[in-house]
Residue frames as qw, qx, qy, qz and C-alpha x, y, z in Angstrom:
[[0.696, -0.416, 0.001, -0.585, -32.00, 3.51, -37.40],
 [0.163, -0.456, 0.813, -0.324, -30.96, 1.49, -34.55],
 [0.738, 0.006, -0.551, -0.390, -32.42, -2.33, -34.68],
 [0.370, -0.591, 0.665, -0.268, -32.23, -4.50, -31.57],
 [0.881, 0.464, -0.070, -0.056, -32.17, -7.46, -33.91],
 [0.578, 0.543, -0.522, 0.314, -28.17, -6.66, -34.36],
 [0.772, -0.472, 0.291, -0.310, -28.67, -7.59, -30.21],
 [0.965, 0.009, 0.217, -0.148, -28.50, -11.17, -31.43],
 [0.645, 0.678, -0.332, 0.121, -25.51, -10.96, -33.63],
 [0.868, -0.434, -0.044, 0.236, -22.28, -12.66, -31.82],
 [0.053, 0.943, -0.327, 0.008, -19.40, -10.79, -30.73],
 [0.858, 0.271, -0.347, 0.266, -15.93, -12.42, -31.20],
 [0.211, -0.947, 0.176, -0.165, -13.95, -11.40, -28.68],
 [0.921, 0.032, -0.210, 0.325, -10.25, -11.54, -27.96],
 [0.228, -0.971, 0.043, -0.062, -7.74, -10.33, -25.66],
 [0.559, 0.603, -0.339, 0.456, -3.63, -9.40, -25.62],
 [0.675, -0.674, -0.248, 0.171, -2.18, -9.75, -22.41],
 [0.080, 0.822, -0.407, 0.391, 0.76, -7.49, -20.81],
 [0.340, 0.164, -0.683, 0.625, 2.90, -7.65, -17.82],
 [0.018, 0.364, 0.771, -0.523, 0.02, -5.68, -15.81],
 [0.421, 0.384, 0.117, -0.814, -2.69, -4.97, -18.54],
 [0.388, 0.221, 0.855, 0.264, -5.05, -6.78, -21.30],
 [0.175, 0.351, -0.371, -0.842, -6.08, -5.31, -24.21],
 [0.421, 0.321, 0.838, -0.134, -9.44, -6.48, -25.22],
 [0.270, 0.243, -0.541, -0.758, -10.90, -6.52, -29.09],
 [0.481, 0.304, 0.788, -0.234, -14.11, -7.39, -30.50],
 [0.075, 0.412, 0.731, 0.539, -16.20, -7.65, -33.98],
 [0.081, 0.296, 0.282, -0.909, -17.88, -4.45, -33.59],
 [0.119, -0.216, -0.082, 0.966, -21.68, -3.65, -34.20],
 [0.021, -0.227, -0.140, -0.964, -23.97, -1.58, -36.19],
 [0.404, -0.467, -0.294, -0.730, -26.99, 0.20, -34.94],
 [0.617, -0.548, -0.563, -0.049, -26.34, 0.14, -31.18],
 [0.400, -0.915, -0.028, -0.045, -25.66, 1.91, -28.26],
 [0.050, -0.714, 0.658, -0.235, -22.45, 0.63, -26.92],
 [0.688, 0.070, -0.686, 0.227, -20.77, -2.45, -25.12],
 [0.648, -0.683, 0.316, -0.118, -21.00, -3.40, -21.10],
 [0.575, 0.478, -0.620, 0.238, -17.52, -4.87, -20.09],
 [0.706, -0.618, 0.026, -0.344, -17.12, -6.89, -17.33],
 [0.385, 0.372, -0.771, 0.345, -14.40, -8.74, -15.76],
 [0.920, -0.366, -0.138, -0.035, -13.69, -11.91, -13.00],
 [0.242, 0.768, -0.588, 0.085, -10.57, -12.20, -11.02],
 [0.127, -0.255, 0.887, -0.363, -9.43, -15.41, -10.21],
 [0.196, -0.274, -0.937, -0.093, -13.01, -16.90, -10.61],
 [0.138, -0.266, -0.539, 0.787, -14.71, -14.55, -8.36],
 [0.298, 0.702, 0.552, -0.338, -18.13, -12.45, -8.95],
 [0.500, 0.589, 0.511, 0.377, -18.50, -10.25, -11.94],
 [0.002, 0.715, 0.118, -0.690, -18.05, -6.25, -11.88],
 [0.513, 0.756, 0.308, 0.265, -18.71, -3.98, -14.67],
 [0.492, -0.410, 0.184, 0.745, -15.44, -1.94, -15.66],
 [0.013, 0.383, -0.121, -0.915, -16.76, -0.05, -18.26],
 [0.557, 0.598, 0.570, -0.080, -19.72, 0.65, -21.04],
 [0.207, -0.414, 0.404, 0.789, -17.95, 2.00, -24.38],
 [0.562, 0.670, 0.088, -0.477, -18.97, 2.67, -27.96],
 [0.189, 0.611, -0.753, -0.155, -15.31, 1.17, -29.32],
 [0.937, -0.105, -0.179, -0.281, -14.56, -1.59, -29.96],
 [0.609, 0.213, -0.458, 0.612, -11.24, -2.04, -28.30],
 [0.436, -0.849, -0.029, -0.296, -11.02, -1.38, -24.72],
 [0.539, 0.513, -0.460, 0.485, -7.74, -1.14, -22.29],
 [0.757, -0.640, -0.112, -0.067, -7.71, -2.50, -18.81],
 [0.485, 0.525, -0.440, 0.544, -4.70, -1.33, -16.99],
 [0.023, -0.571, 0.669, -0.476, -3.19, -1.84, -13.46],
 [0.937, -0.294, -0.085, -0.167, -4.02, -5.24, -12.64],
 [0.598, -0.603, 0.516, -0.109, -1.79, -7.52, -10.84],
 [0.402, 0.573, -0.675, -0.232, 1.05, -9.67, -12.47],
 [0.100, 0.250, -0.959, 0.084, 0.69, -13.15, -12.63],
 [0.457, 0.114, 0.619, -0.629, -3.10, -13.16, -12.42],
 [0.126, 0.226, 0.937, 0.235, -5.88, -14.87, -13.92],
 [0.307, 0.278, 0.250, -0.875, -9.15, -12.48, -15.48],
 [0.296, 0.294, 0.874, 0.250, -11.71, -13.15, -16.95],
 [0.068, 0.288, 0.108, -0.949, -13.77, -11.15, -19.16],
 [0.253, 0.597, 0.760, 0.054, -17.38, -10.99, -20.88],
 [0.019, 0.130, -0.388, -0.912, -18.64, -8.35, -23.45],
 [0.276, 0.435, 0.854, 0.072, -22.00, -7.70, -24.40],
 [0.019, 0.072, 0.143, 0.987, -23.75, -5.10, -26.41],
 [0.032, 0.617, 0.651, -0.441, -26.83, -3.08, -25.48],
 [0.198, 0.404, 0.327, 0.831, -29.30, -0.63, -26.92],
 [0.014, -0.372, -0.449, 0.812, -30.87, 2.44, -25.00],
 [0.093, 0.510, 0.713, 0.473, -34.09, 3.16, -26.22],
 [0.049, 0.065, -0.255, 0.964, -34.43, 7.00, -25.56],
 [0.378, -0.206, -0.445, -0.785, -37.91, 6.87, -26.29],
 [0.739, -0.495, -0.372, -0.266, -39.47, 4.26, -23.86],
 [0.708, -0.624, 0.184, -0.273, -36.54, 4.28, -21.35],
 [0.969, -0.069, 0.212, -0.109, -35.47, 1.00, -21.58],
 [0.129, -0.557, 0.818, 0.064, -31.85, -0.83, -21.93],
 [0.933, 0.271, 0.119, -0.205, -32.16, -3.89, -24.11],
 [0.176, -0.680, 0.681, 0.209, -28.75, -6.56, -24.02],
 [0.797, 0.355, -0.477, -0.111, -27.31, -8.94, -26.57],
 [0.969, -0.223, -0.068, 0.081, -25.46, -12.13, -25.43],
 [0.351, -0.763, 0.507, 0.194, -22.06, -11.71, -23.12],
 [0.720, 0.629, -0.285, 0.062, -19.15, -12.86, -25.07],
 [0.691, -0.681, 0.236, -0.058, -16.27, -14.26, -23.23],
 [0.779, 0.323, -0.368, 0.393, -12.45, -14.95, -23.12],
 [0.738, -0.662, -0.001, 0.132, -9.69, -15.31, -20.51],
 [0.516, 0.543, -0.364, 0.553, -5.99, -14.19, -20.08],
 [0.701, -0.652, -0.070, 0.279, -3.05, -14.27, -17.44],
 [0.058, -0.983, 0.176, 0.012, -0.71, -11.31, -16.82],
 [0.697, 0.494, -0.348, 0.387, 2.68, -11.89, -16.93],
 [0.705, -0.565, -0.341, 0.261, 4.37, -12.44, -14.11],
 [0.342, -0.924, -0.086, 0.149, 6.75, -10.02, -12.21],
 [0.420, 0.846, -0.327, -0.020, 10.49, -9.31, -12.12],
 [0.857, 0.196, -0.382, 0.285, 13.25, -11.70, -12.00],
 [0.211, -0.932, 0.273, -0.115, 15.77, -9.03, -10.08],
 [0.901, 0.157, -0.119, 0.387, 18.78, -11.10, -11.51],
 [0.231, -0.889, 0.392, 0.046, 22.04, -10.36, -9.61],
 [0.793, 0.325, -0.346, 0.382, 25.52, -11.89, -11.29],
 [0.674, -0.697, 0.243, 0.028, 28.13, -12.50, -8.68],
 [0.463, 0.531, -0.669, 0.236, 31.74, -13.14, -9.92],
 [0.884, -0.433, 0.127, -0.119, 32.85, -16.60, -7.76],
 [0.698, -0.297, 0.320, 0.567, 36.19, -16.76, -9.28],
 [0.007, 0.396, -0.595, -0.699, 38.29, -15.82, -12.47],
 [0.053, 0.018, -0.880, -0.471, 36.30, -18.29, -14.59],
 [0.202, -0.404, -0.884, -0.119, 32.91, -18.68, -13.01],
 [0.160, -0.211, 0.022, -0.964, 29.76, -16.38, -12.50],
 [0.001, -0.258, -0.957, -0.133, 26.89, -16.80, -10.44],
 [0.262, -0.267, -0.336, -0.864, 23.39, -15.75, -11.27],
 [0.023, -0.314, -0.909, 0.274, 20.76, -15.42, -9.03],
 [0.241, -0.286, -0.221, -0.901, 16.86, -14.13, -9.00],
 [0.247, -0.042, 0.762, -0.597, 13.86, -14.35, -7.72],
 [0.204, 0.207, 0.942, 0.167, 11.13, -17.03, -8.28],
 [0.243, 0.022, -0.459, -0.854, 8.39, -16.11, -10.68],
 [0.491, 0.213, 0.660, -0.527, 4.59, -17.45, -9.21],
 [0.762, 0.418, 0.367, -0.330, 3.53, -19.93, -11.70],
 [0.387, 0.662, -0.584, -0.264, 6.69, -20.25, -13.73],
 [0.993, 0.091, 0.056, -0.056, 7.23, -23.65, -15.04],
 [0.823, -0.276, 0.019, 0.497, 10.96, -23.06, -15.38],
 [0.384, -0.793, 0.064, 0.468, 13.86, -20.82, -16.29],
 [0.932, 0.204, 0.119, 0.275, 15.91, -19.72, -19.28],
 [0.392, -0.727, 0.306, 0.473, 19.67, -18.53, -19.19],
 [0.622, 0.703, 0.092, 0.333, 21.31, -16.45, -22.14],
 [0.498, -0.669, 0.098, 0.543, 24.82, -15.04, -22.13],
 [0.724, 0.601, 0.167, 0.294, 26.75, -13.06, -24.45],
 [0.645, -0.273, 0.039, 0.712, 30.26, -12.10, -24.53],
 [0.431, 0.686, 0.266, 0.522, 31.67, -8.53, -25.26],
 [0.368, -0.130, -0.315, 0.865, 33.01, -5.33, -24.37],
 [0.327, -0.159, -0.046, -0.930, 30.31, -2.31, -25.05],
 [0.073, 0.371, 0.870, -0.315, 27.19, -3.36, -22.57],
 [0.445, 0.461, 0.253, -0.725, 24.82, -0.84, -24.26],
 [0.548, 0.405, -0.410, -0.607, 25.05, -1.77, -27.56],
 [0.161, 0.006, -0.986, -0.036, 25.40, -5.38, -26.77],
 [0.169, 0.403, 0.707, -0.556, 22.14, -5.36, -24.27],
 [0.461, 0.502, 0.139, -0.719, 20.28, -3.24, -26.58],
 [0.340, 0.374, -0.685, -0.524, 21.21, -5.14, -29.63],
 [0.094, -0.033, -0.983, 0.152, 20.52, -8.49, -28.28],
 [0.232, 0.369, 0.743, -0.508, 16.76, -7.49, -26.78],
 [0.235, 0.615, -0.260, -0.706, 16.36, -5.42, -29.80],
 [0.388, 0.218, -0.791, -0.421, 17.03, -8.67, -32.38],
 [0.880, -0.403, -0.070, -0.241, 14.94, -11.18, -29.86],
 [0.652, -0.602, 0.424, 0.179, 18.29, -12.07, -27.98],
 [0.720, 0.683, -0.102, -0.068, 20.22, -12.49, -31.41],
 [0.348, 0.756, -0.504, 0.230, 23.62, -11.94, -29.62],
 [0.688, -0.377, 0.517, -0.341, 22.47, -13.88, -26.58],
 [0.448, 0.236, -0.849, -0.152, 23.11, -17.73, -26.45],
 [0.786, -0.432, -0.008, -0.443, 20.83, -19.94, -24.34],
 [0.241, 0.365, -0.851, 0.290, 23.67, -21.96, -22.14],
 [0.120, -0.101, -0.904, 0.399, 20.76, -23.37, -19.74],
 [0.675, -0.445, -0.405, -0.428, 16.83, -24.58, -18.93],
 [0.037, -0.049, -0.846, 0.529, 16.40, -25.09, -15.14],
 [0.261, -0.456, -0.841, -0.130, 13.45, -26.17, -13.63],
 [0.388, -0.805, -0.126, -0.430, 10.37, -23.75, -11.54],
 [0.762, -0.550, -0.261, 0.219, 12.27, -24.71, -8.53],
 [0.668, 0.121, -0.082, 0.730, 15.72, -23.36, -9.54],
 [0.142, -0.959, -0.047, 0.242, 16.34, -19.52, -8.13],
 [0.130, -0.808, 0.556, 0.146, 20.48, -20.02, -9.34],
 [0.906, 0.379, 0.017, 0.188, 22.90, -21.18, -11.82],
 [0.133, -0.760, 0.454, 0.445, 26.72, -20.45, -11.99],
 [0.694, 0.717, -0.043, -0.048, 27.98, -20.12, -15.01],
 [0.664, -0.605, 0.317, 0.305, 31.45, -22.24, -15.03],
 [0.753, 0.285, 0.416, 0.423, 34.52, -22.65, -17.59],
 [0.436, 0.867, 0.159, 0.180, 34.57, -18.74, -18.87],
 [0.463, 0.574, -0.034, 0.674, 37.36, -16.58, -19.92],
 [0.459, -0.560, -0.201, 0.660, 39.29, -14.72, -17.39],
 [0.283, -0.379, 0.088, 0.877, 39.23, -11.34, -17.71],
 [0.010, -0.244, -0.670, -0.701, 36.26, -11.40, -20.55],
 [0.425, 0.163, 0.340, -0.823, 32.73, -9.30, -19.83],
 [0.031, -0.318, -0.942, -0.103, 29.88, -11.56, -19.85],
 [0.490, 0.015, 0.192, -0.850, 26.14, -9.99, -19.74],
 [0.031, -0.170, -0.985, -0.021, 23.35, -12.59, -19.12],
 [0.578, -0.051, -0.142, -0.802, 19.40, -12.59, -19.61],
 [0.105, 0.169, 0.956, -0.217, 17.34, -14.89, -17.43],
 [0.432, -0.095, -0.184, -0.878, 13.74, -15.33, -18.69],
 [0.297, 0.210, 0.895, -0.257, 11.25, -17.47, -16.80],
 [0.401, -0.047, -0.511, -0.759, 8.23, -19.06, -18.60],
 [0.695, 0.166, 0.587, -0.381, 4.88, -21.61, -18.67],
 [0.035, 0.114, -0.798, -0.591, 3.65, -23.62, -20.70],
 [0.556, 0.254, 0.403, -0.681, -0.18, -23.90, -21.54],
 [0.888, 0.426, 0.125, -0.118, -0.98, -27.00, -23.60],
 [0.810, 0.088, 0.114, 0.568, 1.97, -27.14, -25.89],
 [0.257, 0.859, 0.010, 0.443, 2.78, -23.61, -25.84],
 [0.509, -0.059, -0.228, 0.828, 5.52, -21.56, -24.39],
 [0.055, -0.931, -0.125, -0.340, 4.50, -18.14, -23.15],
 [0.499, -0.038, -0.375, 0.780, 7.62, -16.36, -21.47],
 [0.417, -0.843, -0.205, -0.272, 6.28, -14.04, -18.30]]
């Protein structure tokens, strides 16, 4: 029997961000209808995006590099008189990961490569990984595969930087490189 009592009960809520999606979880429940989900972008008015029975819900195609906000609240539907009766909105925030780098290596001589991309909205700076070798699938796959295991970080540049060249290297040796731009929020790192 459904109680609107468990109304009052607080929902925890927390959410996993993507590149362009957030994955939102909550302390589910008993003896109600369902959840209203809402979302903010940027600060902006409220909309309801969906009214579910789970407790896990999956917002996909937003926009990379953005700021949502979201609120949860559960409700019961009282078939009998009509009536929609809600519990208290629950709330947490998350930004998307930003876009794509589109890193292009340029050979500038025998010895020296340079790397360029494009800038990342809201990246705080840059890091550069190379690793030497001759088989680019199994290197590339190994390396993203181990968290860059085979990679070496050779350079930090600042949000400003678009390009690095990479001087000193081995004629005639195959180089593969992995630029990853990040932020930092408080003392954390988050790489986007």
């Amino acid at each position: 029997i459904s109680d609107t009592k468990n109304l009052n009960k607080i929902i925890k809520l927390k959410v996993k961000r993507g590149k362009k999606k957030a994955t939102l979880t909550w302390s589910k429940i008993s003896g109600i209808t369902g959840y209203q989900i809402q979302m903010s972008k940027n600060g902006k008015k409220y909309k309801t995006i969906a009214k579910t029975t789970d407790s896990v819900y999956k917002n996909t195609k937003l926009k990379a590099d953005t700021t949502y906000t979201y609120r949860v609240r559960p409700y019961y539907y009282d078939s009998e008189t009509g009536k929609t009766t809600y519990g208290a909105w629950a709330y947490n925030k998350v930004t998307t990961w930003g876009g794509a780098l589109k890193l292009k290596a340029t050979p500038k001589s025998t010895t020296s490569v340079k790397l360029s991309w494009t800038k990342i909205k809201g990246a705080k700076g840059y890091e550069i990984y190379r690793c030497e070798g001759s088989s680019i699938g199994d290197t590339v796959a190994a390396g993203m595969a181990n968290n860059f295991a085979k990679y070496k970080l050779i350079k930090t540049t600042s949000a400003k930087a678009s390009s690095y060249t990479d001087k000193k290297l081995q004629s005639g040796m195959d180089y593969y490189y992995l630029v990853r731009a990040y932020k930092t929020v408080g003392n954390s790192k988050y790489y986007i």
